[in-house]
LOKOLMAR-635646 format. One record per residue (C-alpha): residue in three letters; x, y, z. Coordinates in steps of 0.2 Angstrom, whole numbers, plus 5000, padded with zeros to 4 digits. Layout:
REM residues N
+------+------+------+------+
! balo !    x !    y !    z !
+------+------+------+------+
!  ala !    X !    Y !    Z !
...
+------+------+------+------+
END
This chain:
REM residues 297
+------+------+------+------+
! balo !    x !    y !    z !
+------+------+------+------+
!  unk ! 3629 ! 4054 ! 5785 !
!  unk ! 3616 ! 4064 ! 5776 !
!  unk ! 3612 ! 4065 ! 5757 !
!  unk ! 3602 ! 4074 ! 5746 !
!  unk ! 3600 ! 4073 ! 5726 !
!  unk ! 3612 ! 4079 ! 5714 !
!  unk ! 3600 ! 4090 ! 5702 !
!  unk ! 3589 ! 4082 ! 5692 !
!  unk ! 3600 ! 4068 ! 5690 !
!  unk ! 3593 ! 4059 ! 5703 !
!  unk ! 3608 ! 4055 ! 5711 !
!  unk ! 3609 ! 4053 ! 5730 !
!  unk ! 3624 ! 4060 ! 5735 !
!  unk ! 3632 ! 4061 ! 5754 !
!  unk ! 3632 ! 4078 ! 5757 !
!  unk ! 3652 ! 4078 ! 5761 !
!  unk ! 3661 ! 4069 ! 5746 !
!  unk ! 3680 ! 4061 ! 5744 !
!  unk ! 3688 ! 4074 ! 5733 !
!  unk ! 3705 ! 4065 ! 5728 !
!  unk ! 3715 ! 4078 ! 5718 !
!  unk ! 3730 ! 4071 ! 5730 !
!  unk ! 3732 ! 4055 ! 5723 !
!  unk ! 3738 ! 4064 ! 5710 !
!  unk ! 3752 ! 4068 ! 5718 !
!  unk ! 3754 ! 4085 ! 5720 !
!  unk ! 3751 ! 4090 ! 5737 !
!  unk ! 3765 ! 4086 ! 5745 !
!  unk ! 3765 ! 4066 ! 5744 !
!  unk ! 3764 ! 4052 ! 5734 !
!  unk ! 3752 ! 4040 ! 5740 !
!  unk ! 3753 ! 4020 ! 5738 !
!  unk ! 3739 ! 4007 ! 5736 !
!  unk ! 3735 ! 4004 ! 5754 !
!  unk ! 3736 ! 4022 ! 5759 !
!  unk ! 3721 ! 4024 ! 5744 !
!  unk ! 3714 ! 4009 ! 5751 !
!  unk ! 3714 ! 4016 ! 5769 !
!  unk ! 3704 ! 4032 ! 5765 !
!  unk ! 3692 ! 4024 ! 5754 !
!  unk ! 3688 ! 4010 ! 5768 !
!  unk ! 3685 ! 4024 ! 5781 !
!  unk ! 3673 ! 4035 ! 5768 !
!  unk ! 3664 ! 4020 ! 5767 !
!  unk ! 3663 ! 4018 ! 5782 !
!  unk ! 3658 ! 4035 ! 5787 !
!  unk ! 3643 ! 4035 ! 5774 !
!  unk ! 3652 ! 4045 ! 5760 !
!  unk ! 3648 ! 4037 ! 5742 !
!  unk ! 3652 ! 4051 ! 5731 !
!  unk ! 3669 ! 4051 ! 5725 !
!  unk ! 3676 ! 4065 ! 5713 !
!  unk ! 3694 ! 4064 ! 5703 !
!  unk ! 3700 ! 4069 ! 5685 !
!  unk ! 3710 ! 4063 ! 5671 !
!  unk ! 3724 ! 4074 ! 5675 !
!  unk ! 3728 ! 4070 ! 5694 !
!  unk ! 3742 ! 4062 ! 5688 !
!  unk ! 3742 ! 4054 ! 5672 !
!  unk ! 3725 ! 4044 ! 5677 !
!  unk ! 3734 ! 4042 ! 5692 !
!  unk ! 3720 ! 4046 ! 5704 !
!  unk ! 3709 ! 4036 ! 5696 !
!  unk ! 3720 ! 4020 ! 5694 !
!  unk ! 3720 ! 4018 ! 5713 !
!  unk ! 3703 ! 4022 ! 5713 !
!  unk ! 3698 ! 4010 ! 5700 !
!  unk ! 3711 ! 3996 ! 5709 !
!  unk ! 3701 ! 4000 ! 5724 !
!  unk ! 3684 ! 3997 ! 5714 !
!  unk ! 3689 ! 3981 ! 5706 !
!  unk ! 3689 ! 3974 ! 5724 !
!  unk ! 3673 ! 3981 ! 5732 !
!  unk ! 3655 ! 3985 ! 5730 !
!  unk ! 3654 ! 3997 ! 5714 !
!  unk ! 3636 ! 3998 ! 5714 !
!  unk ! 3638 ! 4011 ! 5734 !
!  unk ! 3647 ! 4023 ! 5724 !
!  unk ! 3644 ! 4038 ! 5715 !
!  unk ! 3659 ! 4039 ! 5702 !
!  unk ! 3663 ! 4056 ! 5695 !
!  unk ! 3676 ! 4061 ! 5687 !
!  unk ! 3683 ! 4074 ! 5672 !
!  unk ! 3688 ! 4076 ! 5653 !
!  unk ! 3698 ! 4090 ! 5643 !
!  unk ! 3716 ! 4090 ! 5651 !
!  unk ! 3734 ! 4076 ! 5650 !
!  unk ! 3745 ! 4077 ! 5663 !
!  unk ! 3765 ! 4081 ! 5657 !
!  unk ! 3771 ! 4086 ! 5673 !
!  unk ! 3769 ! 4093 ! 5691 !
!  unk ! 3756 ! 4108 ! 5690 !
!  unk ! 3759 ! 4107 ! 5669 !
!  unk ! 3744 ! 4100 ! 5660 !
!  unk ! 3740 ! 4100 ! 5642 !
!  unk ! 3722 ! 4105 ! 5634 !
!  unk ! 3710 ! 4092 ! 5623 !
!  unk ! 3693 ! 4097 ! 5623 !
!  unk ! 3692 ! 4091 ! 5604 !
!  unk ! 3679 ! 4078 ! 5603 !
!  unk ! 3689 ! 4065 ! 5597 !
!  unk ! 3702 ! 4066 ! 5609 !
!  unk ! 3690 ! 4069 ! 5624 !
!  unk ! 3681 ! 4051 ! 5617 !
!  unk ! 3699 ! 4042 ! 5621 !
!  unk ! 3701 ! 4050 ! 5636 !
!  unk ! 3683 ! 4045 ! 5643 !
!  unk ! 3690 ! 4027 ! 5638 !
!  unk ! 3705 ! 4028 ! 5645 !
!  unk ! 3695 ! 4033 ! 5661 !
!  unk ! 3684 ! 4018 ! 5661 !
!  unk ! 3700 ! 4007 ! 5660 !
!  unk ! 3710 ! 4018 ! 5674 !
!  unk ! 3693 ! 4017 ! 5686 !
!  unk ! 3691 ! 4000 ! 5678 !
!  unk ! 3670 ! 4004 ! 5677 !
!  unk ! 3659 ! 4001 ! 5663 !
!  unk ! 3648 ! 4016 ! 5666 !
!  unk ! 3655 ! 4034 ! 5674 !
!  unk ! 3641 ! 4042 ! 5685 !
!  unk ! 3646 ! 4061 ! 5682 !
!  unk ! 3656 ! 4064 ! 5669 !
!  unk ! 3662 ! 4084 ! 5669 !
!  unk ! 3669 ! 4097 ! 5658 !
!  unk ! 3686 ! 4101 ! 5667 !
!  unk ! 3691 ! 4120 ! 5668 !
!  unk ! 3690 ! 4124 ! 5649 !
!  unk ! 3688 ! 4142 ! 5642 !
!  unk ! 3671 ! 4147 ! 5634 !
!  unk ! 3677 ! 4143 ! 5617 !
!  unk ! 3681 ! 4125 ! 5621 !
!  unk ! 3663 ! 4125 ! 5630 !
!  unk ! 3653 ! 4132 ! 5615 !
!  unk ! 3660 ! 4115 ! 5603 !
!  unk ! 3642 ! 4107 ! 5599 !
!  unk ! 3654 ! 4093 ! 5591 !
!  unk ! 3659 ! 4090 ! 5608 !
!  unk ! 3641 ! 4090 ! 5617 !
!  unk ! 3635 ! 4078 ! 5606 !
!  unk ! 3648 ! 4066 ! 5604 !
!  unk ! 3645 ! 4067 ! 5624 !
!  unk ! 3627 ! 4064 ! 5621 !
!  unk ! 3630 ! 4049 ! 5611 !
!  unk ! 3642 ! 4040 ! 5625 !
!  unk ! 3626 ! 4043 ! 5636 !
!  unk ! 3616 ! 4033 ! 5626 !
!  unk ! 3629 ! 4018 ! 5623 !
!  unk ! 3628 ! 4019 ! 5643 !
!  unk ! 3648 ! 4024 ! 5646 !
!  unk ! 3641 ! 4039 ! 5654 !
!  unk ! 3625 ! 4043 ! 5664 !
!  unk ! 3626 ! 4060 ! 5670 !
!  unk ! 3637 ! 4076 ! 5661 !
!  unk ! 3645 ! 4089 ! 5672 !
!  unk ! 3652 ! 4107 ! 5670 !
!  unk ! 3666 ! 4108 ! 5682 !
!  unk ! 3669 ! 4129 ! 5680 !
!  unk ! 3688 ! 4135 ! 5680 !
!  unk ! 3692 ! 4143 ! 5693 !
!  unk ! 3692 ! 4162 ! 5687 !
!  unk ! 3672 ! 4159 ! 5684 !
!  unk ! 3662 ! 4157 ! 5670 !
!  unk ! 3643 ! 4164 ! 5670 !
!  unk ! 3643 ! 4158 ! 5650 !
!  unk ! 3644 ! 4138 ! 5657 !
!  unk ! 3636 ! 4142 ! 5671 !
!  unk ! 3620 ! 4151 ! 5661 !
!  unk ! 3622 ! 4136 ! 5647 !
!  unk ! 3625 ! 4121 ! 5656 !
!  unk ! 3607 ! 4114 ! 5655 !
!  unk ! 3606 ! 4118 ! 5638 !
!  unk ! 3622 ! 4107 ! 5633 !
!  unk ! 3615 ! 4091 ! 5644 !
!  unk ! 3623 ! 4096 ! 5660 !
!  unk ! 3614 ! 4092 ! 5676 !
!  unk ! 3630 ! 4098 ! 5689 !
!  unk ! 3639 ! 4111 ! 5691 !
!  unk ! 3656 ! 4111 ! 5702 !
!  unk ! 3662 ! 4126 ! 5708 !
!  unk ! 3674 ! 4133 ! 5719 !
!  unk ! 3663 ! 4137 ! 5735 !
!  unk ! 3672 ! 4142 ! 5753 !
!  unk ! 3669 ! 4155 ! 5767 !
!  unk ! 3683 ! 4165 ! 5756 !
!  unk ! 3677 ! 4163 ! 5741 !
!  unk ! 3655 ! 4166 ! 5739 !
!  unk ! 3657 ! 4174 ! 5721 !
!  unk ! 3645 ! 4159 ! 5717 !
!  unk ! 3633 ! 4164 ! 5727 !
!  unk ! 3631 ! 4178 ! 5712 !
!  unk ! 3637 ! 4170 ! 5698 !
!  unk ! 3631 ! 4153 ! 5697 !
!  unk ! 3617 ! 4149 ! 5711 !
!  unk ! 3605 ! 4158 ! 5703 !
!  unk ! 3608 ! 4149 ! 5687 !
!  unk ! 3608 ! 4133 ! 5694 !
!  unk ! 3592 ! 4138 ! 5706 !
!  unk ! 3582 ! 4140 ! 5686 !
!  unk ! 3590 ! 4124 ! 5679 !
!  unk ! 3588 ! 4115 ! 5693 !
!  unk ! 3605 ! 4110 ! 5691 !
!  unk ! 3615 ! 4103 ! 5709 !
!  unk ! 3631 ! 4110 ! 5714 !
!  unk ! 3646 ! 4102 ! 5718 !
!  unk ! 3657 ! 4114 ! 5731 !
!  unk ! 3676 ! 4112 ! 5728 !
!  unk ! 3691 ! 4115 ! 5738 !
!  unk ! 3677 ! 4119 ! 5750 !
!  unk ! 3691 ! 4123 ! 5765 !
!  unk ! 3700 ! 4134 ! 5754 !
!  unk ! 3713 ! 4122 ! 5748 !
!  unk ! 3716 ! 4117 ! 5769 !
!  unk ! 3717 ! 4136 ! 5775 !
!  unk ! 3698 ! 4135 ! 5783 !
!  unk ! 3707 ! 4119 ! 5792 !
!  unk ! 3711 ! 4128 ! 5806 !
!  unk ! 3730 ! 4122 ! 5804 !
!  unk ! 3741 ! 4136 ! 5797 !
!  unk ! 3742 ! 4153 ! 5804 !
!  unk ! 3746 ! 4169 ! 5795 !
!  unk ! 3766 ! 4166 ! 5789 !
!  unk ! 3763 ! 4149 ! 5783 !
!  unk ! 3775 ! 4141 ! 5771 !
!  unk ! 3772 ! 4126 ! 5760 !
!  unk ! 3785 ! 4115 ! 5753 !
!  unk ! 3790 ! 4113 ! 5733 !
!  unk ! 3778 ! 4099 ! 5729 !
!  unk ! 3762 ! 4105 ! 5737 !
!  unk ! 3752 ! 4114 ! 5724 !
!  unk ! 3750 ! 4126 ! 5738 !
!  unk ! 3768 ! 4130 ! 5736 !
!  unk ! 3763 ! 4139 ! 5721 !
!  unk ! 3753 ! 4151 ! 5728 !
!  unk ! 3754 ! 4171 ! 5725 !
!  unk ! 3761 ! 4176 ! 5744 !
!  unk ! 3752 ! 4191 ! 5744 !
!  unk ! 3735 ! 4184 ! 5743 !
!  unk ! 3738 ! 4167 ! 5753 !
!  unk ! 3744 ! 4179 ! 5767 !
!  unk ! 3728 ! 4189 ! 5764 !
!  unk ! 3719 ! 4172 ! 5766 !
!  unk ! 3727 ! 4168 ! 5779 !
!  unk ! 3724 ! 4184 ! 5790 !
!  unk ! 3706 ! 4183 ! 5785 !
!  unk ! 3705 ! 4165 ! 5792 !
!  unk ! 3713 ! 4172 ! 5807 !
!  unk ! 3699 ! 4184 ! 5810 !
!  unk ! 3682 ! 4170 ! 5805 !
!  unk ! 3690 ! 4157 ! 5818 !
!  unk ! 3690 ! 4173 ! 5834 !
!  unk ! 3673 ! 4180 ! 5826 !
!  unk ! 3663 ! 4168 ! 5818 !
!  unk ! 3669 ! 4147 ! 5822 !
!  unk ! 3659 ! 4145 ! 5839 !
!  unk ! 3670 ! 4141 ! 5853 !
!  unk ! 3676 ! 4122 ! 5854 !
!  unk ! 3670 ! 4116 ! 5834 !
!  unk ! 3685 ! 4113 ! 5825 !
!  unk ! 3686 ! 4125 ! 5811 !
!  unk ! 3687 ! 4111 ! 5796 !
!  unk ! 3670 ! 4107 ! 5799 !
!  unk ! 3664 ! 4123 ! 5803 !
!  unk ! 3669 ! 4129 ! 5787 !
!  unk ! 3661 ! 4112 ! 5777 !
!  unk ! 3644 ! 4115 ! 5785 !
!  unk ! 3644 ! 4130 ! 5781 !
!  unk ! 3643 ! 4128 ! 5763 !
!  unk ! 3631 ! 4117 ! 5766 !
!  unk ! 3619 ! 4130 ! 5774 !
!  unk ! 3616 ! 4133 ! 5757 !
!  unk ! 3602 ! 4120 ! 5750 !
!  unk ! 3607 ! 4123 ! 5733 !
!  unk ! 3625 ! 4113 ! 5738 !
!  unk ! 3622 ! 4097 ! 5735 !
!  unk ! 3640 ! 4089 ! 5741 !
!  unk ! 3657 ! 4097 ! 5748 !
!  unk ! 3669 ! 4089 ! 5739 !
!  unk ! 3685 ! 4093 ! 5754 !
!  unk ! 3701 ! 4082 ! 5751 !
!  unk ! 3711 ! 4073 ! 5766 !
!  unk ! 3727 ! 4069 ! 5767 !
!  unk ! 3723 ! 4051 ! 5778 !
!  unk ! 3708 ! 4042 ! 5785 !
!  unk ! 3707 ! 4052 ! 5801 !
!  unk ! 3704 ! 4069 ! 5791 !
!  unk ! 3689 ! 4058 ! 5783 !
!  unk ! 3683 ! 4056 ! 5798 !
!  unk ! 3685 ! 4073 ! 5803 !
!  unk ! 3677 ! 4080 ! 5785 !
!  unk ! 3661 ! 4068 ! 5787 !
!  unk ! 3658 ! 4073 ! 5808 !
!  unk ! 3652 ! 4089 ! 5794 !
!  unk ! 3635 ! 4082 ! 5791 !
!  unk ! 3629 ! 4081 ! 5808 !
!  unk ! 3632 ! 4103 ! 5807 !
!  unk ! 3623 ! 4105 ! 5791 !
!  unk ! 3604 ! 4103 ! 5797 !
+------+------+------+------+
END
């Protein structure tokens, strides 16, 4: 594994993270303790010590296994980060709360699910500019800081983009940004690099294989089922995607490199990434997500 610092916020990150949106649920399987357990073992065992989850995948959900997981091993090896500014009701339904006060009982409700006294990376979670621009909310962020519940804030941009966040980040006591950032997808190679090359900011690259199309697994014509989030796709455009990946993997993934971890190196060409944040569905596709690292250089 390899690792390089998060920003200034002198984090050391491994430069492929756990991303675990699907403990929440909503990609096609509802996962147990021990299947949690099993993918947590295998990134530790691949070198992977940042993990990324939210409030909302599932109602804490994600990060209850998480935390179960933590209350059993070595806290101190991992980098914790996680999200504020959404409740989960229902499959792909979430409700906003970026009012201070109710994103202060979220954080402790956080603590208690990922059962930590301190979150390493605690991020703004897709909000509009409006909710962004609440000093109220900054400083009551700034003040769990210094009682020691947080150490680092983070602006996890929505994904339609925001340069405002981006631009302002640094200004509000943000030292990350996470961004949506895949070999489909290099608006932020415009939009936000050059913001967070200024601030010195580190970038967190989500759904890095385009939410499993960079894989290499699914061919134009793919269908998902009901409960996977990619289910809810517009066809047009996944079909697009789909034709476009076609076309990278016969001009662009040398021959015999599994596309997966073409497509994870290749957003850490960029030395502004600090970490891929892919998910995986088992340990194997850890395994397969952190063979990334050795690509990178």
């Amino acid at each position: 594994m390899r690792y390089r610092e998060l920003g200034r916020s002198r984090l050391r990150v491994s430069v492929i993270g756990l991303g675990t949106w699907q403990f929440g649920g909503e990609w096609g399987h509802a996962y147990t303790q021990s299947e949690a357990d099993a993918i947590l073992d295998q990134a530790a065992a691949s070198g992977i010590n940042l993990i990324d989850t939210a409030e909302c995948y599932g109602d804490h959900l994600s990060e209850g296994l998480i935390g179960d997981y933590l209350a059993r091993h070595d806290r101190s090896r991992w980098v914790v980060a996680t999200k504020f500014g959404h409740h989960f009701r229902r499959f792909m339904d979430r409700g906003d709360d970026f009012s201070a006060a109710d994103v202060r009982q979220q954080l402790e409700a956080s603590l208690r699910a990922l059962r930590v006294d301190t979150i390493d990376l605690y991020q703004f979670h897709s909000g509009a500019d409006g909710l962004f621009q609440n000093d109220e909310l900054w400083a009551m962020l700034a003040e769990q800081k210094r009682a020691g519940k947080i150490r680092h804030l983070g602006v996890s941009i929505l994904g339609k983009g925001s340069v405002l966040q981006a631009g302002e980040a640094w200004s509000r006591g943000a030292e990350a940004l996470q961004v949506v950032y895949n070999r489909l997808d290099r608006r932020p190679e415009q939009l936000y690099f050059p913001h967070a090359e200024r601030d010195r900011l580190g970038i967190l690259a989500r759904v890095p294989m385009a939410s499993g199309l960079l894989s290499g697994k699914y061919r134009p014509g793919a269908k998902f089922q009901a409960n996977d989030v990619r289910g809810t796709f517009d066809a047009a455009k996944l079909e697009r995607d789909l034709a476009e990946v076609e076309r990278l993997r016969q001009t662009e993934v040398p021959p015999g490199m599994p596309m997966g971890a073409w497509a994870l190196a290749w957003c850490l060409k960029n030395p502004l990434v600090s970490a891929v944040i892919p998910g995986c569905k088992d340990a194997g596709q850890v395994v397969a997500n952190a063979a990334a690292a050795d690509l990178c250089g």
